[in-house]
C-alpha positions, 0 to 999 in steps of 0.5 A: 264691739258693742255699742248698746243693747236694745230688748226686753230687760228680763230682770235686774238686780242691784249689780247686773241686768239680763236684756233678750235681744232677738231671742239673745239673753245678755247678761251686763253688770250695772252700778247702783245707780243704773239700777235705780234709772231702769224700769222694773220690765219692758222694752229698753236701750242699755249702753255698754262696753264690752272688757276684755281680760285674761279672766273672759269678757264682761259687758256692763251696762250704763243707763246714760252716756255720761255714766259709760264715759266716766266709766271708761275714763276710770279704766285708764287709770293705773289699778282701777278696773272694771269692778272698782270703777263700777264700785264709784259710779255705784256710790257717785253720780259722773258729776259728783264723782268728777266734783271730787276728783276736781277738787281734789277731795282724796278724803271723800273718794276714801269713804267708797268702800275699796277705795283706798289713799293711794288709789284716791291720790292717783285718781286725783293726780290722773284725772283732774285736768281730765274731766271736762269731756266726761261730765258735765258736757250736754251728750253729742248729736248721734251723728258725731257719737257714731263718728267716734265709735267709728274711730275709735274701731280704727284704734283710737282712744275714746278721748281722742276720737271723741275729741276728733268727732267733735272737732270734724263735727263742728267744722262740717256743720250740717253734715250728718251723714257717717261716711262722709264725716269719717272721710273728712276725720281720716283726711285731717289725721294724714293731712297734720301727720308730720312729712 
C-alpha cells in the first residue's frame, strides 16, 4: 500500500512523526531509535508499513529497512502486535534484537518492558531460524526491493517475496528493469506449481 513517505518532517517525538507530503500531513509512530536517526527538520524519506486492524489503520515509520523487516517479521509472531513490536525495536537495534533471539536469550528479551516469559519463549521458539533475512544481510538493490513490493501486491508474504525477488535477481544478473523481472518472477512461480 505504502512503501515510504518522502517530505518535510514537521515535528517528531520519542514515538511518532508528522512528515507533509504534497500539502498531505502524515502522522507514523516510530520506535525509539528512528527517532534518534531523524534529524530535527528538513526534507526526509521514512519507510513505512501500513497495519491494518479492527481498531483503524496505522502506518509506522522506519528510519532504515533493517528496522522495518524486523518489524514485519515480528508481527507474524502469535501476540506480538504492532505496539509491543515497536516496543523492542525501541529497546533493541534489528541486530541485537535478532543476537537474542538467536541465542535464545529468553532473560534478556523479558527486561524490555511488556515482554513477558512466555512471549519471550514464542519469540525464540518462532524466529530463530528466521532471522538470516532480517538483520545482518547488506540491503538489496532497489530494483529487487521494487520486485518484492511488487510480489508482495499479488499477496505473497514479505519473506517469500523477498526470497523470490532475490532468487529472480541474481539469476537475471544485470537486469533491472521492474516489468521484466516481474515477468520472469511469475514465470518461475507457474513453471514449479505442480501439473
Amino acid at each position: 500500500m505504502f512503501e515510504y513517505l518522502s517530505g518535510e518532517l514537521v515535528r517528531k517525538s520519542p514515538g511518532e512523526a508528522v512528515v507533509e507530503c504534497a500539502g498531505v500531513a502524515y502522522l507514523a509512530a516510530i520506535s525509539l531509535k528512528s527517532f534518534e536517526a531523524l534529524p530535527a527538520g528538513g526534507r526526509i524519506r521514512l519507510l513505512v508499513h501500513c497495519h491494518v486492524s479492527e481498531a483503524g489503520t496505522r502506518l509506522f515509520g522506519f528510519s532504515a529497512e533493517g528496522e522495518r523487516r524486523m518489524f514485519r517479521t515480528l508481527l507474524g509472531v502469535r501476540g506480538v502486535g504492532p505496539a509491543l513490536a515497536l516496543t523492542l525495536l525501541s529497546h533493541e537495534t534489528p541486530e541485537s534484537l535478532a543476537a537474542r533471539i538467536r541465542a535464545g536469550d529468553v532473560k534478556g528479551l523479558t527486561r524490555i518492558k511488556g515482554i513477558g516469559t512466555k512471549t519471550a519463549e514464542r519469540l525464540v521458539l518462532e524466529l530463530k531460524d528466521r532471522l538470516d533475512h532480517v538483520a545482518g544481510a547488506p540491503a538489496a538493490p532497489e530494483h529487487e526491493q521494487l520486485l518484492a513490493q511488487a510480489l508482495r501486491s499479488l499477496g505473497l508474504g514479505d519473506h517469500e517475496a523477498e526470497q523470490r525477488a532475490r532468487a529472480v535477481a541474481q539469476t537475471a544478473a544485470g537486469e533491472t528493469r521492474l516489468e521484466v523481472l516481474l515477468r520472469l518472477a511469475l514465470k518461475r512461480a507457474s513453471s514449479s506449481r505442480p501439473a
